[in-house]
C-alpha positions as CSV (number, residue, x, y, z in Angstrom):
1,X,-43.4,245.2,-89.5
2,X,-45.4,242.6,-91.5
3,X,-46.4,240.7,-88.5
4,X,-47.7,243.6,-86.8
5,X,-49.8,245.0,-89.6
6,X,-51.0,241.2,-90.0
7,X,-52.0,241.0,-86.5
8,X,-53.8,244.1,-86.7
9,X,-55.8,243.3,-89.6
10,X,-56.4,240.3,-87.6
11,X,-57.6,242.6,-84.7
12,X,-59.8,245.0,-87.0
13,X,-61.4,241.8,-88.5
14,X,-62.3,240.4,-85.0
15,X,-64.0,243.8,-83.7
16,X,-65.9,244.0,-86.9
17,X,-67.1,241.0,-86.5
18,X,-68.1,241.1,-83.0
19,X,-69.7,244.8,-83.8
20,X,-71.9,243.0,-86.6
21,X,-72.9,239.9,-84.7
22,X,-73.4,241.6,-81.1
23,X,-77.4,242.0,-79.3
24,X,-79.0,239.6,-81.8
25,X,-80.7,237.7,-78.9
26,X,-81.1,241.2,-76.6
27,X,-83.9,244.4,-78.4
28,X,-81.4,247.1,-77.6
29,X,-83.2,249.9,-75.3
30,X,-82.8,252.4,-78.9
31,X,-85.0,249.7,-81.2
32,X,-87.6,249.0,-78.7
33,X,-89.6,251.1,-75.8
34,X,-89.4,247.7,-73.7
35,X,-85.6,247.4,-73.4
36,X,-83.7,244.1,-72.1
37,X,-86.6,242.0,-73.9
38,X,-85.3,238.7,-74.5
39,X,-86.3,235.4,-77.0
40,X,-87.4,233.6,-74.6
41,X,-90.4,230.7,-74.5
42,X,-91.2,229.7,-70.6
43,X,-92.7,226.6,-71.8
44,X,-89.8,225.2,-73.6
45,X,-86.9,226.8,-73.1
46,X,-84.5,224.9,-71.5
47,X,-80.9,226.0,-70.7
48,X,-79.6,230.1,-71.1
49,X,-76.4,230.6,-72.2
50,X,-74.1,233.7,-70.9
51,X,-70.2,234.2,-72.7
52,X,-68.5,235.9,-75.0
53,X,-67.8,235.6,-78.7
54,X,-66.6,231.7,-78.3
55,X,-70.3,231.1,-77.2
56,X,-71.9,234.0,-79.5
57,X,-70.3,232.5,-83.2
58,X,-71.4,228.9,-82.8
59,X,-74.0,229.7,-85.5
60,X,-71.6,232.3,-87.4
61,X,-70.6,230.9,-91.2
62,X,-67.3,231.8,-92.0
63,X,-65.3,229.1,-90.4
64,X,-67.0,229.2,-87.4
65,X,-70.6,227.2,-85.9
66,X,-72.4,227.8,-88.9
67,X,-75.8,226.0,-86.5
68,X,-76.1,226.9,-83.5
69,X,-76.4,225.0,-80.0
70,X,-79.7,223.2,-80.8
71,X,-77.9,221.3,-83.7
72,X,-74.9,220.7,-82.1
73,X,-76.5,219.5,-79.2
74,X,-79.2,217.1,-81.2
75,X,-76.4,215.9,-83.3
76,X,-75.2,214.2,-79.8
77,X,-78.6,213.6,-78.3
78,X,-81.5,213.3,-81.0
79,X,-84.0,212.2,-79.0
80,X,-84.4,215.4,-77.1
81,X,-86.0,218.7,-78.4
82,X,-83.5,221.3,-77.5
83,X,-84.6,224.7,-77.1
84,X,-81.7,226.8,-75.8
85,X,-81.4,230.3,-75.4
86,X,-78.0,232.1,-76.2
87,X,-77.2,235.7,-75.0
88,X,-73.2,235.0,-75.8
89,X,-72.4,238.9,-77.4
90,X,-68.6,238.8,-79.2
91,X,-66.4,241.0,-77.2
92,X,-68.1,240.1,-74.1
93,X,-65.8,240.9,-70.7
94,X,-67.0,239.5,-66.9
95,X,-67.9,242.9,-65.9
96,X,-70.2,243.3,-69.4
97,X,-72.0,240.0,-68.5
98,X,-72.5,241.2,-65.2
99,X,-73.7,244.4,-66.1
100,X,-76.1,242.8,-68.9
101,X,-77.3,240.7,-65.9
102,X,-77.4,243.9,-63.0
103,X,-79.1,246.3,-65.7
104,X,-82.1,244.1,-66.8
105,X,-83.0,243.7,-63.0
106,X,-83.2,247.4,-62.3
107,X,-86.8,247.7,-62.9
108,X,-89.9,245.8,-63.1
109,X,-90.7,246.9,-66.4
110,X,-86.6,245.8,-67.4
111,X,-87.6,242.1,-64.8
112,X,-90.4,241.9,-66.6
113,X,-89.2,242.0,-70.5
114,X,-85.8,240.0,-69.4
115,X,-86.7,236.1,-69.4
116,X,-84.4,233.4,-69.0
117,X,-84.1,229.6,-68.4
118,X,-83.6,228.5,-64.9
119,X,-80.5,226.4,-66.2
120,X,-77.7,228.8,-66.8
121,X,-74.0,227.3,-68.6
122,X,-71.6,230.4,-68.3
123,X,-68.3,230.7,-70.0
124,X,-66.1,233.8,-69.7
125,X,-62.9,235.5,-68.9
126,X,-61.0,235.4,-71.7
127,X,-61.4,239.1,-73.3
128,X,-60.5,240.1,-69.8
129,X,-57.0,238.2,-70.1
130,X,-56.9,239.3,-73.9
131,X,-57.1,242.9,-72.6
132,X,-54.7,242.9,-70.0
133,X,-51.8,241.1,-72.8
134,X,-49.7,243.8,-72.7
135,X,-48.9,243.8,-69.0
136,X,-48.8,240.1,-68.9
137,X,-46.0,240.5,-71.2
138,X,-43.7,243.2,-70.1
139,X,-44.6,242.3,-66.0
140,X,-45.3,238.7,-66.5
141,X,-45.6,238.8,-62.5
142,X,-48.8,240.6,-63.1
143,X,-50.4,236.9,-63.7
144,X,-51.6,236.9,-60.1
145,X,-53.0,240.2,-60.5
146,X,-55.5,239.3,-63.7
147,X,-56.5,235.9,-62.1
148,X,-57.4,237.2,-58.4
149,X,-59.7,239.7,-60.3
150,X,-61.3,238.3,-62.9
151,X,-62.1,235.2,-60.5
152,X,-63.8,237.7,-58.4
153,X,-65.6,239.1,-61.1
154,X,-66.9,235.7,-62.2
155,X,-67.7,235.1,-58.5
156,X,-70.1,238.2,-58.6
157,X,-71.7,237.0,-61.7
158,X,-72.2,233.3,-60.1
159,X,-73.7,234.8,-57.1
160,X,-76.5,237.4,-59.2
161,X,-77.2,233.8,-60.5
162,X,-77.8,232.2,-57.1
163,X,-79.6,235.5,-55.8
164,X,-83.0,233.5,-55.0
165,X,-84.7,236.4,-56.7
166,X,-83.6,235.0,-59.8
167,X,-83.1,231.3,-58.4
168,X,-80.8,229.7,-61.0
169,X,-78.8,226.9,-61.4
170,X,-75.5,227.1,-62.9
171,X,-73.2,225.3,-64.8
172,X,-69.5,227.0,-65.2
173,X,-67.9,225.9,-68.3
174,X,-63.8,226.5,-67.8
175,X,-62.2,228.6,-70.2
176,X,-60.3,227.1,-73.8
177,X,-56.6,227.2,-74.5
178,X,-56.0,229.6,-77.6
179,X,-53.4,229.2,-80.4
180,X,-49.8,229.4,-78.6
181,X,-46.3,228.8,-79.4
182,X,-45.6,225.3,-79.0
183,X,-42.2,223.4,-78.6
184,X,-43.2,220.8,-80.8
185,X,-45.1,222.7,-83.1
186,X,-43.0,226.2,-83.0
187,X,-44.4,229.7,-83.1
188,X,-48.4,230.5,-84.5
189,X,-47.0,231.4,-87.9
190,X,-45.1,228.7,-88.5
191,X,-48.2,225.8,-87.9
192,X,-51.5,227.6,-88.2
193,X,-53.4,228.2,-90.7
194,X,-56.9,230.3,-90.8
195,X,-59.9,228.9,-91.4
196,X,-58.3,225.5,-92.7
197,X,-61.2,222.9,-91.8
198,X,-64.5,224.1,-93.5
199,X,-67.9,222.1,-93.5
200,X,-67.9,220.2,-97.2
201,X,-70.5,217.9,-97.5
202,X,-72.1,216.3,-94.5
203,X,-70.9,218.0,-91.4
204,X,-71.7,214.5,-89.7
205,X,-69.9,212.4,-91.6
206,X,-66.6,215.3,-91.7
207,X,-67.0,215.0,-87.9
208,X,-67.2,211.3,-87.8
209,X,-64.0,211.5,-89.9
210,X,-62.3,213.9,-87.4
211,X,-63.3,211.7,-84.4
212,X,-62.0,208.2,-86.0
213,X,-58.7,209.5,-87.1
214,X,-57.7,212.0,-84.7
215,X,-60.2,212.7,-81.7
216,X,-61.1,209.5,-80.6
217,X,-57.3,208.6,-80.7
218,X,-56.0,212.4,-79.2
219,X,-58.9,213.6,-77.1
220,X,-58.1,211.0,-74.1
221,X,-61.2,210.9,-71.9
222,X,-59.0,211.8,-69.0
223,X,-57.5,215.2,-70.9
224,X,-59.7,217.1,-68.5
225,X,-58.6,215.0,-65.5
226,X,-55.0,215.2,-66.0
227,X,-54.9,218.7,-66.7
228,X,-56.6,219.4,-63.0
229,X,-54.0,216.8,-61.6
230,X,-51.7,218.7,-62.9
231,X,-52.8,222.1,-61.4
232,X,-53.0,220.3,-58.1
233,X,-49.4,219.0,-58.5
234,X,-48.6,223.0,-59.2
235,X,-50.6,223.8,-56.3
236,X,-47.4,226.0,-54.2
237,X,-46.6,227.8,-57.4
238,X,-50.4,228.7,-57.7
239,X,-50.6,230.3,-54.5
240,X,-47.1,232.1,-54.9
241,X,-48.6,233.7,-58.3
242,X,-52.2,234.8,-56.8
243,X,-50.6,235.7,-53.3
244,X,-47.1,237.0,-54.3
245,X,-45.8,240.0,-52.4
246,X,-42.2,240.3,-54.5
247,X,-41.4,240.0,-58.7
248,X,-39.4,236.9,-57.1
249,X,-42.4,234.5,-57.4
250,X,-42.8,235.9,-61.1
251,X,-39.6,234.7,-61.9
252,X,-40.4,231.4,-60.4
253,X,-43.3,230.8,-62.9
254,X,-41.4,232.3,-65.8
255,X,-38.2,230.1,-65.6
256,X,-40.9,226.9,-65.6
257,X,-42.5,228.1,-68.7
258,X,-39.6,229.9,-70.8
259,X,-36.6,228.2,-72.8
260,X,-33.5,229.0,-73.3
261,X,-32.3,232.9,-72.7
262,X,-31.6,235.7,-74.3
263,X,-28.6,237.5,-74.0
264,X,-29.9,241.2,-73.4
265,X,-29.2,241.0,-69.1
266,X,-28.4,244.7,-68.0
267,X,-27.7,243.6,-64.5
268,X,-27.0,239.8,-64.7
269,X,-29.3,238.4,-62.9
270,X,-32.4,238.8,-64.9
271,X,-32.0,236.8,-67.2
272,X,-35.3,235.1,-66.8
273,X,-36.6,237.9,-67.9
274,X,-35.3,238.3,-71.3
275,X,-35.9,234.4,-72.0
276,X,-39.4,235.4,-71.1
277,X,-39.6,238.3,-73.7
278,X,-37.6,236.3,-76.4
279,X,-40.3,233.2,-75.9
280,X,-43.2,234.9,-76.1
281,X,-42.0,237.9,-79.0
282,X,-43.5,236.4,-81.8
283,X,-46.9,234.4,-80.4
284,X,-47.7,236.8,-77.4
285,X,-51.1,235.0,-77.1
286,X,-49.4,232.6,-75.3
287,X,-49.5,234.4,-72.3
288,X,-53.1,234.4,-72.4
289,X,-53.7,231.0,-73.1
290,X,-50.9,230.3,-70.1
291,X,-52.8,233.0,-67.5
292,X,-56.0,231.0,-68.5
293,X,-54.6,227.2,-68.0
294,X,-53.8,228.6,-64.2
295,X,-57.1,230.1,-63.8
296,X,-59.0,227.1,-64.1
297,X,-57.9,226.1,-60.4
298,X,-59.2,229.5,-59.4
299,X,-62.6,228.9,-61.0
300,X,-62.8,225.5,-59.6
301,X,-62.4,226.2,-56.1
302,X,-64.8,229.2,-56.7
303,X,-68.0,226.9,-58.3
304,X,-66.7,224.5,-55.1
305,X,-67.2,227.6,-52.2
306,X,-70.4,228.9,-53.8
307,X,-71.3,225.2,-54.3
308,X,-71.1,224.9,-50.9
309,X,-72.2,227.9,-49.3
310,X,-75.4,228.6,-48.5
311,X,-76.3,232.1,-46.6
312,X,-79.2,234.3,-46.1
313,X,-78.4,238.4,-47.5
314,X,-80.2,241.0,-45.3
315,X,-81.5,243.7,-47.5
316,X,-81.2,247.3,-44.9
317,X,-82.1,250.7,-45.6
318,X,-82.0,253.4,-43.2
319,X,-82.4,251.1,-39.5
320,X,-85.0,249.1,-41.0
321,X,-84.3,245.3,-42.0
322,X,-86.5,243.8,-44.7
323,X,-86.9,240.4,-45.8
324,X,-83.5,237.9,-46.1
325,X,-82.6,236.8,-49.7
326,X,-81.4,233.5,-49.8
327,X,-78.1,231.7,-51.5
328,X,-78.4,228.4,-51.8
329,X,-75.9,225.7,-52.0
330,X,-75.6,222.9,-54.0
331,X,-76.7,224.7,-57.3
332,X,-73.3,225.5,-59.2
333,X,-71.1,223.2,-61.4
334,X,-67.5,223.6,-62.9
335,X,-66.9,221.8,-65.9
336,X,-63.4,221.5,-67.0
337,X,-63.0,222.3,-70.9
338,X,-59.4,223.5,-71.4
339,X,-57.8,219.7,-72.1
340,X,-60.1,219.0,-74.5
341,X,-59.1,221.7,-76.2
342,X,-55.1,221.3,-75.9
343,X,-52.9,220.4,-78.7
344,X,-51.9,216.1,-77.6
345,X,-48.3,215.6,-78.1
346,X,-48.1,219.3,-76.3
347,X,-50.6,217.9,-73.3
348,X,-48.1,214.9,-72.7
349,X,-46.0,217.2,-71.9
350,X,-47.9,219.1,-69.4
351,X,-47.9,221.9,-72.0
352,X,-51.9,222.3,-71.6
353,X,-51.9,226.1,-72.7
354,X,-51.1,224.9,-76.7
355,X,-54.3,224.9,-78.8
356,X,-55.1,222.2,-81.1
357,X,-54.9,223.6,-84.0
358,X,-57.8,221.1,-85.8
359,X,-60.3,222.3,-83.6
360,X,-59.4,226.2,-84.3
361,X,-61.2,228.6,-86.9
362,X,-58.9,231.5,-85.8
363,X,-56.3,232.2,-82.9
364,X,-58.7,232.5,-80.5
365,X,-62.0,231.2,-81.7
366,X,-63.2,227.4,-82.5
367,X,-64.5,226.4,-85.8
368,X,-67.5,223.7,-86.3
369,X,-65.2,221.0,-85.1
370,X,-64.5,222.5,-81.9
371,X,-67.7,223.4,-81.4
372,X,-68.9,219.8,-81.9
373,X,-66.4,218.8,-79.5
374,X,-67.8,221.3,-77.2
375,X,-70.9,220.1,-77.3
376,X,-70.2,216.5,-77.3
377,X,-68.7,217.3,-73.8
378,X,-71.6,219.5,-72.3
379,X,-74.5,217.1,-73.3
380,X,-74.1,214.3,-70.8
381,X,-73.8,217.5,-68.4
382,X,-76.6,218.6,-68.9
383,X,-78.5,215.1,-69.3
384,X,-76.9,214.3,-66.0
385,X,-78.7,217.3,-64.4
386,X,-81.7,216.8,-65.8
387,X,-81.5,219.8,-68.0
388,X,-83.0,218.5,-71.1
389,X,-86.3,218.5,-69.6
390,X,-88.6,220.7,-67.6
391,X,-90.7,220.8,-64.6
392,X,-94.2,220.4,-65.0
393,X,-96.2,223.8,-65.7
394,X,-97.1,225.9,-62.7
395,X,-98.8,229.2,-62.4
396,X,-97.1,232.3,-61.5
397,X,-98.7,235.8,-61.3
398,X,-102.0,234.1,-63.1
399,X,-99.2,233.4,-65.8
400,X,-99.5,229.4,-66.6
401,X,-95.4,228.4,-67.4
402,X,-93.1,225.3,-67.2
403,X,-89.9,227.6,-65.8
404,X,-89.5,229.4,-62.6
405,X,-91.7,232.4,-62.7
406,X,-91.8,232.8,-66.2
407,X,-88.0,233.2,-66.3
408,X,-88.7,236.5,-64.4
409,X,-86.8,237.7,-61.3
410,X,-88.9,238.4,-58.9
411,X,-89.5,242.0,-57.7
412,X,-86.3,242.6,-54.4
413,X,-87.6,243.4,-50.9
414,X,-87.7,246.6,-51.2
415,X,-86.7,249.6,-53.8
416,X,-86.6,248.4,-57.7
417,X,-83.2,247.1,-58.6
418,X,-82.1,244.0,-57.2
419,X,-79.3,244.9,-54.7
420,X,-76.3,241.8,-54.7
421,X,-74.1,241.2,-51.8
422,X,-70.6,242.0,-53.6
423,X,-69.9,244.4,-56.4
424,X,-67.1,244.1,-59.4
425,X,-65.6,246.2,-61.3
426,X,-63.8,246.0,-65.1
427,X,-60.5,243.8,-64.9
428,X,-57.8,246.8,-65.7
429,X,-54.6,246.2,-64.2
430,X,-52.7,249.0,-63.7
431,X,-48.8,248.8,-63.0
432,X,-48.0,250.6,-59.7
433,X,-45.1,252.7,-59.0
434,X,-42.8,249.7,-57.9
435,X,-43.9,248.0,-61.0
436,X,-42.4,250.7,-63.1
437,X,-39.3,251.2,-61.4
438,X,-39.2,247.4,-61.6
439,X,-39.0,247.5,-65.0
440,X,-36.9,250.4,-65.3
441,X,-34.3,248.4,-63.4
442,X,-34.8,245.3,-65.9
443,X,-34.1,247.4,-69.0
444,X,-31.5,250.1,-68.0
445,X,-29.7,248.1,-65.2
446,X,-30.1,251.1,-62.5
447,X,-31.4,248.5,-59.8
448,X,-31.1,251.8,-56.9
């Protein structure tokens, strides 16, 4: 009973927080008669960033950012003048990115007010696995389910990106592991701790600290590298979990991750089930930072087909073709992040989905180490790209601006709202009939 009341304190603290801290970049439409009007400066604004609380608190105190990206970013590259633009809300799902996206193209009044770099760094998915622990738990074969969809929904937000009516470029950062139950380490409660590295003094010279006696040395350049060998080497068991067609291949996945069983079989041959409840009782977040190590295959070969797909959309109304909009190729990027983030010992194991606790505020969110780390990884990205600079200025619309129309979209071929070439819809999985009598089975034993 203690554990649950903790975790839902934990819970309540987290949507307060998000509640407080959501739409500061955004004028909601109820403040302001120009709604979707963004912070934006065409002339030196340089990279937009899209994601969910991870992205939205790297300038929350607390045990979190406390700076924001510009520091973190100048810390590793001073000579540049970074000017980024963050529309990361806490809570954020793929379908509420999308949406944010969708919405503030509707109009031109909406196109006009809702500016943004033509650099984009997207990072997303995880409240979408967060909200879907429940099933993961009791129908761990549901994994396939979560991943095929929220793929897809990151897919649709990719390609509104690539729409050339909004013509951006796109950097997909992979998701982060989140505190889990680790063998060496044992469950959450018995390692973690809240909040337990604060800034005290010079955040520098703390970081410097961190790097010399435990980054440098545990944060192997090749993390991220091994971690997609590894996914490669699980390649068959990927494409059993997205493409299953029986509970078998959810077993198969289960009896690689669990220990050893629990005794609770009502049939006697389930008893990978019951090691899989037993292993994950007391840390269920596991299963989300599990579902999410697997899914970073998934969004890699997604940034690698839009990467290298290009395609002209034919808007139609009625029997009337208007003009083609273009998807180009060669304009997406995925980033791996989710070894960087892994607990060592744990990712010598191949146990990738284990956190590191130094680099955690919370169970779920980074603290100003973390974030340094993260942006020690993302700024040779985006110096590699040539993101830390911008074009010369051009004129657009007798506007005079150094980004892509202004950071507009441009108005669609015909009608007001930008029409996209595939839809998505909010990642709910929903157990079907044969998942219910699947688990009837698994806790009564009447297998008819």
């Amino acid at each position: 009973m203690g554990r649950k009341i903790f975790f839902l304190i934990i819970f309540i603290y987290y949507s307060t927080l998000a509640n407080i801290y959501a739409d500061r970049t955004l004028v909601k439409a109820s403040d302001d008669p120009n709604p979707c009007k963004t912070d934006f400066d065409p002339n030196s604004t340089q990279i937009t960033f899209y994601g969910d609380s991870l992205g939205d608190w790297i300038d929350f105190p607390f045990g979190y950012g406390y700076f924001g990206w510009e520091w973190y970013l100048s810390v590793h590259e001073p000579a540049v003048k970074w000017d980024i633009q963050n529309l990361a809300v806490g809570g954020n799902t793929t379908h509420e990115v999308y949406e944010l996206i969708r919405k503030c193209s509707a109009s031109d009044v909406t196109r006009n007010n809702f500016r943004t770099a033509d650099n984009v760094a997207l990072e997303i998915g995880g409240n979408d696995y967060m909200a879907n622990i429940a099933v993961l738990y009791y129908m761990p074969w549901k994994f396939g389910d979560v991943d095929a969809r929220v793929t897809h929904n990151t897919r649709v937000i990719v390609r509104a990106l690539r729409n050339s009516l909004r013509n951006k470029k796109i950097i997909l950062m992979g998701n982060f592991p989140v505190i889990a139950k680790s063998p060496i380490l044992g469950d959450a409660g018995d390692y973690f701790t809240f909040w337990k590295y604060l800034p005290n003094g010079q955040i520098t010279d703390k970081n410097k600290q961190f790097e010399d006696s435990r980054i440098e040395n545990q944060f192997q350049e090749d993390l991220g590298n091994s971690l997609m060998a590894l996914l490669d080497g699980f390649r068959q068991i990927y494409d059993q979990i997205v493409n299953f067609h029986a509970p078998l291949h959810g077993a198969d996945l289960t009896r690689i991750l669990t220990a050893e069983p629990a005794l609770n079989s009502r049939t006697g041959k389930d008893l990978w089930y019951w090691k899989h409840l037993a292993e994950w009782k007391k840390t269920p977040s596991s299963l989300m930072s599990i579902g999410m190590m697997f899914h970073q295959l998934s969004l890699m070969k997604m940034a690698d087909e839009e990467n290298t797909n290009e395609y002209a959309y034919e808007h139609k109304a009625t029997n009337v073709v208007y003009p083609t909009v273009i998807y180009r190729a060669g304009r997406v990027k995925f980033v791996s992040l989710f070894g960087r983030f892994s607990f060592p010992p744990d990712a010598d194991a191949n146990r990738y989905y284990v956190a590191n606790p130094v680099l955690f505020a919370d169970l779920i969110h980074i603290n100003h180490i973390g974030y340094y780390e993260w942006a020690k990884h993302m700024t040779p990205e985006f110096k590699h790209l040539g993101w830390h600079t911008l074009p010369a200025p051009t004129v657009y619309g007798g506007e005079t601006c150094r980004t892509w129309n202004c950071g507009k979209a441009e108005k669609p071929p015909y009608g007001t709202a930008i029409e996209e070439d595939i839809i998505q819809n909010p990642v709910v999985v929903t157990p079907s009939d044969i998942d219910w009598l699947l688990l009837l089975c698994l806790f009564t034993g009447k297998c008819w």
